[in-house]
C-alpha positions in Angstrom: 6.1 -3.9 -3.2 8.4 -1.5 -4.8 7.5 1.4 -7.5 9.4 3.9 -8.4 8.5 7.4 -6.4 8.2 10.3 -8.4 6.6 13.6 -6.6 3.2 14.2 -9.2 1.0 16.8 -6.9 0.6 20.0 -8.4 0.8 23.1 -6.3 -3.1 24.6 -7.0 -2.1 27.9 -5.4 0.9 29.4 -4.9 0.8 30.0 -0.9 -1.8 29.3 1.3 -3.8 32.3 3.0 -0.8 32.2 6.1 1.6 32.7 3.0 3.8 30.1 3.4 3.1 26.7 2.6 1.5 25.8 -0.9 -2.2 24.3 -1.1 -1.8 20.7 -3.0 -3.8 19.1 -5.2 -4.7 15.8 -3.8 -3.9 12.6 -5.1 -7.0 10.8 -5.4 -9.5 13.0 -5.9 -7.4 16.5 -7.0 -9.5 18.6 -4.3 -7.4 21.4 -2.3 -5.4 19.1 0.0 -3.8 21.9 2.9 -0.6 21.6 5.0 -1.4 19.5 8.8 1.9 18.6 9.7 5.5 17.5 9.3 9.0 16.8 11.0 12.3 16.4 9.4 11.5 17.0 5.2 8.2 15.0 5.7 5.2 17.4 4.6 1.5 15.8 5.2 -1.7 17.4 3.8 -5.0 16.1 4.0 -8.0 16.5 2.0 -10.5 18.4 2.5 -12.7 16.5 0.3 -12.1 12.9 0.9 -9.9 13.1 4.0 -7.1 11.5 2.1 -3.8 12.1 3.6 -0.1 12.5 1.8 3.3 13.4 1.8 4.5 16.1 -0.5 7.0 14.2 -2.1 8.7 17.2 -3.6 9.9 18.1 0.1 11.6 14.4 0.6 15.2 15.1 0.5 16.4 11.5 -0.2 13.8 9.0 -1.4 13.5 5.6 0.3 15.9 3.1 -1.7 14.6 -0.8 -2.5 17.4 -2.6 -2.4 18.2 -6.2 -1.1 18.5 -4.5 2.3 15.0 -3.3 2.4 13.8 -7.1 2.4 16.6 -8.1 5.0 17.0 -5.5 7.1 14.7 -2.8 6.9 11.6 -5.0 7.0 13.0 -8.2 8.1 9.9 -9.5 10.4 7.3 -8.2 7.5 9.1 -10.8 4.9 10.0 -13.3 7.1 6.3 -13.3 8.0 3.8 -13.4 4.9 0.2 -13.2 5.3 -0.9 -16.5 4.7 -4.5 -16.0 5.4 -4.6 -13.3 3.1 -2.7 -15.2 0.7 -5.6 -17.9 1.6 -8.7 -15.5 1.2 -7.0 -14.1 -2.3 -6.4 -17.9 -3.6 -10.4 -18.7 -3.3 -11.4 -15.7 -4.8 -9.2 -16.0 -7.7 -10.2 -19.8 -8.0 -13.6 -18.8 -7.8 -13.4 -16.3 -11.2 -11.1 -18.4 -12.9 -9.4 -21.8 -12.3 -7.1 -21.2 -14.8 -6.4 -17.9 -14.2 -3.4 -15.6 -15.2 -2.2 -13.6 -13.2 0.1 -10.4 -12.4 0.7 -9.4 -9.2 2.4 -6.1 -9.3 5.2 -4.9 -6.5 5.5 -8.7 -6.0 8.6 -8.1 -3.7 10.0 -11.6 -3.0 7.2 -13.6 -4.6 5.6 -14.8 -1.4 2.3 -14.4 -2.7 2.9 -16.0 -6.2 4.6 -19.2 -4.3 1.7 -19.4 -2.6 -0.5 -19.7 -5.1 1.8 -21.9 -7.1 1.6 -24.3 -4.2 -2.0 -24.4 -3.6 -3.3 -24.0 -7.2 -0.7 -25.4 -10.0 -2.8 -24.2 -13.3 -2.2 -21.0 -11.8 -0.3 -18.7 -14.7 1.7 -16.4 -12.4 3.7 -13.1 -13.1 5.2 -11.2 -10.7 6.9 -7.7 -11.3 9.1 -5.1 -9.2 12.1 -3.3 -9.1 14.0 -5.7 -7.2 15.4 -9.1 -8.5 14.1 -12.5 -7.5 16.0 -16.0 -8.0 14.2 -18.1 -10.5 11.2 -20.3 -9.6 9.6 -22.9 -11.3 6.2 -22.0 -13.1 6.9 -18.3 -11.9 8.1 -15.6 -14.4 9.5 -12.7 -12.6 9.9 -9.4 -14.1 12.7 -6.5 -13.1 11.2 -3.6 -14.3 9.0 -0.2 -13.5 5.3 -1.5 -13.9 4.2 1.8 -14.6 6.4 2.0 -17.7 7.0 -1.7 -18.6 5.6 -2.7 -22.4 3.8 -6.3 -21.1 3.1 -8.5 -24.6 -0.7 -9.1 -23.2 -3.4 -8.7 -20.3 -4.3 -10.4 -17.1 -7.4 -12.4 -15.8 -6.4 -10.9 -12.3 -4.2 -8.2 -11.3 -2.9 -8.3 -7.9 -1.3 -5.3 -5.7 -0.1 -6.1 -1.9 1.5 -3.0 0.6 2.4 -1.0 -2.9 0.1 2.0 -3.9 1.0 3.7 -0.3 4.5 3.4 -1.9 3.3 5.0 -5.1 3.3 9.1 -5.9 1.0 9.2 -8.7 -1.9 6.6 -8.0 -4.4 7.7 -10.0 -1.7 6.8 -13.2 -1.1 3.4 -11.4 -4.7 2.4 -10.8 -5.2 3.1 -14.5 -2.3 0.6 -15.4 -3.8 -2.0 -13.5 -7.3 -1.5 -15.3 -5.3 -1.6 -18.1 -4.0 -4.9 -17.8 -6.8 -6.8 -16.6 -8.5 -8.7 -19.0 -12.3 -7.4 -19.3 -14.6 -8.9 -16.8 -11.3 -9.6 -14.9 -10.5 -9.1 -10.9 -8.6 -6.5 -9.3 -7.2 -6.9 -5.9 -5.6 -4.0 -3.8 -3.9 -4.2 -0.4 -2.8 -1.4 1.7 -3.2 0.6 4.8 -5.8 2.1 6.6 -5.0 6.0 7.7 -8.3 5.7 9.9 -7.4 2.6 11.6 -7.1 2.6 15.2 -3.2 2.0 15.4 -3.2 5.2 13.4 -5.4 7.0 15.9 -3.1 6.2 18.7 0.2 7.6 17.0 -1.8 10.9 16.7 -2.7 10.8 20.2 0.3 9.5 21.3 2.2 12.4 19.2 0.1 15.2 20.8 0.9 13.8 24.4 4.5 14.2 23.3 5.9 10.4 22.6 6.2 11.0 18.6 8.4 7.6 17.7 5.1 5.7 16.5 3.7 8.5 14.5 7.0 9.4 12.6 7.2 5.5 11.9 3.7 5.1 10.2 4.1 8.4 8.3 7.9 8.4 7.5 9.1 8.4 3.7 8.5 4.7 2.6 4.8 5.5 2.6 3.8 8.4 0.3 -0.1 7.9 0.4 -2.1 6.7 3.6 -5.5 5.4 2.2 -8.7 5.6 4.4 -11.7 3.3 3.2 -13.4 5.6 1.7 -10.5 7.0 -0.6 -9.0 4.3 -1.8 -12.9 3.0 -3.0 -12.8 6.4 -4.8 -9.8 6.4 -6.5 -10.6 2.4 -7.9 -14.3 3.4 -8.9 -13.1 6.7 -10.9 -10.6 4.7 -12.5 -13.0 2.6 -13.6 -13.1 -0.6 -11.1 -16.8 -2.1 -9.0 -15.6 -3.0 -5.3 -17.7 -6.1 -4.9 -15.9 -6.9 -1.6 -14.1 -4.8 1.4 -12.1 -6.9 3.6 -10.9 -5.0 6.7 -8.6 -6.9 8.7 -4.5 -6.7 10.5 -1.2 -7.8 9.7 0.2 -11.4 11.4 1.6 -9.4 14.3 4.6 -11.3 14.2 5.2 -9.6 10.8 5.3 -6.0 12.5 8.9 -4.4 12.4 9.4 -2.4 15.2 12.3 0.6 15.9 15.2 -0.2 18.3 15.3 3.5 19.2 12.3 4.1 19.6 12.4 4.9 23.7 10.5 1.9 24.7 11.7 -2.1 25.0 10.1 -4.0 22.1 8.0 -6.3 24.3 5.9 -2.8 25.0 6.0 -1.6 21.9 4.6 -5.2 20.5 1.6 -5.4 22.9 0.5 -1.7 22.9 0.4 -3.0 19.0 -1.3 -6.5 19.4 -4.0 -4.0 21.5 -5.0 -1.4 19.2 -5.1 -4.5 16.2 -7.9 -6.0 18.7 -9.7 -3.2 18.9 -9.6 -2.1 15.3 -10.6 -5.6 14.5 -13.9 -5.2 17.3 -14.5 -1.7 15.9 -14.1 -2.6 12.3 -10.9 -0.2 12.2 -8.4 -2.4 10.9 -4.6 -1.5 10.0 -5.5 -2.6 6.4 -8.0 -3.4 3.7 -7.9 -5.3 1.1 -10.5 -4.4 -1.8 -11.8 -6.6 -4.6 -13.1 -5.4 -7.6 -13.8 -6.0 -11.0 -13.0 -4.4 -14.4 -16.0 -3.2 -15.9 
């Protein structure tokens, strides 16, 4: 789940109207994006077009780094926890276009995914890329490189893409590359979060009643886009994808890495989570989406 940050959004105008923060181009859509808030060198504007949110990357004073310890210590729960039933839904779908089929998945992290598959479905061809090094698997090849930059000898049937493109500056160049390598006719699948989810909505509220923790933690550097339904369909149709299916749903909550310091014990923290993740699964306002698509 790990691209390489790189701060793409031009400044459209020189100041705003208060003359002092610039007014950005947004990521997804290039509409004026203005200034709605920040601590520490974090900088979030929002769209006034598609509502998309992001960080101004240019403000981040040291990027977040992808080392070994960002799998097992940083976000020990999340890898120690894969989504299986994601995993489960993805593995029928991609049965279902292809038996055979070959596939990338990009920002593989640890390969959880591609295992999967390679247990459930052996005539699986599976190739997993990312900046961080994985011990060799059987029937796996892993990749240690920069997808967006990486010369791959041929295409994909499906392209794959789990918890990455919030990590990514320029998405509309990374959506392109996954168009790119997927084979005509071939499937598309894209994972991430869901900025108008309800856990999301609570972190704003919870920030204006003065408990920020929650909110820095969802919008802190290792997340440089936060997606909303309808922008992340609009940034995969303009590049060139069909959405055939939406799938709105949580992550295991077991999987959920929660602050030490963040001013409450973790038991509270890890409930007042499992709650809004039952009602953003009632409400249809998930923590994340996973969209399927097809190459045209």
């Amino acid at each position: 789940m790990t691209i390489s940050q790189v701060s793409c959004h031009p400044t459209i105008e020189t100041e705003s109207a208060s003359g002092e923060i610039p007014v950005l181009a947004c990521p997804v859509c290039n509409a004026h994006s203005q200034f709605e808030s920040g601590f520490s060198d974090i900088r979030l504007y929002r769209c006034a077009a598609c509502e998309h949110c992001f960080t101004d990357g240019g403000r981040i004073a040291r990027p977040e780094a992808y080392g070994p310890e960002y799998y097992s210590l940083v976000h020990r729960n999340w890898f120690n926890n894969p989504h299986t039933a994601l995993f489960q839904r993805m593995c029928e779908a991609i049965v279902a276009h292809k038996p055979n089929a070959s596939v990338l998945d990009v920002g593989c992290g640890n390969g959880d995914l591609l295992k999967y598959l390679r247990a459930k479905e052996p005539d699986l061809s599976l190739t997993g890329i990312d900046l961080c090094p994985n011990l060799p698997v059987t029937r796996i090849e892993f990749i240690r490189d920069n997808f967006l930059t990486y010369e791959f000898p041929g295409t994909f049937d499906v392209v794959t893409s789990l918890e990455t493109i919030e990590h990514v500056a320029d998405v509309q160049h990374f959506t392109r590359r996954l168009l790119e390598l997927c084979n005509p006719g071939g499937l598309v699948i894209v994972n991430t979060i869901n900025e108008q989810s309800v856990l999301y909505e609570v972190a704003r509220r919870l920030k204006k009643a003065g408990f920020a923790a929650p909110f820095e933690r969802l919008y802190s550097k290792h997340h440089l886009n936060h997606f909303n339904i309808s922008s992340l369909r609009h940034l995969l149709e303009a590049s060139g994808l069909t959405v055939v299916k939406l799938l709105r749903h949580n992550v295991p909550l077991a999987a959920v890495d929660l602050e030490a310091s963040s001013g409450l014990p973790t038991t509270i923290l890890r409930t007042g989570v499992w709650g809004t993740f039952a009602v953003g699964k009632i409400t249809g306002k998930t923590y994340l989406q996973t969209v399927f698509c097809k190459r045209r």
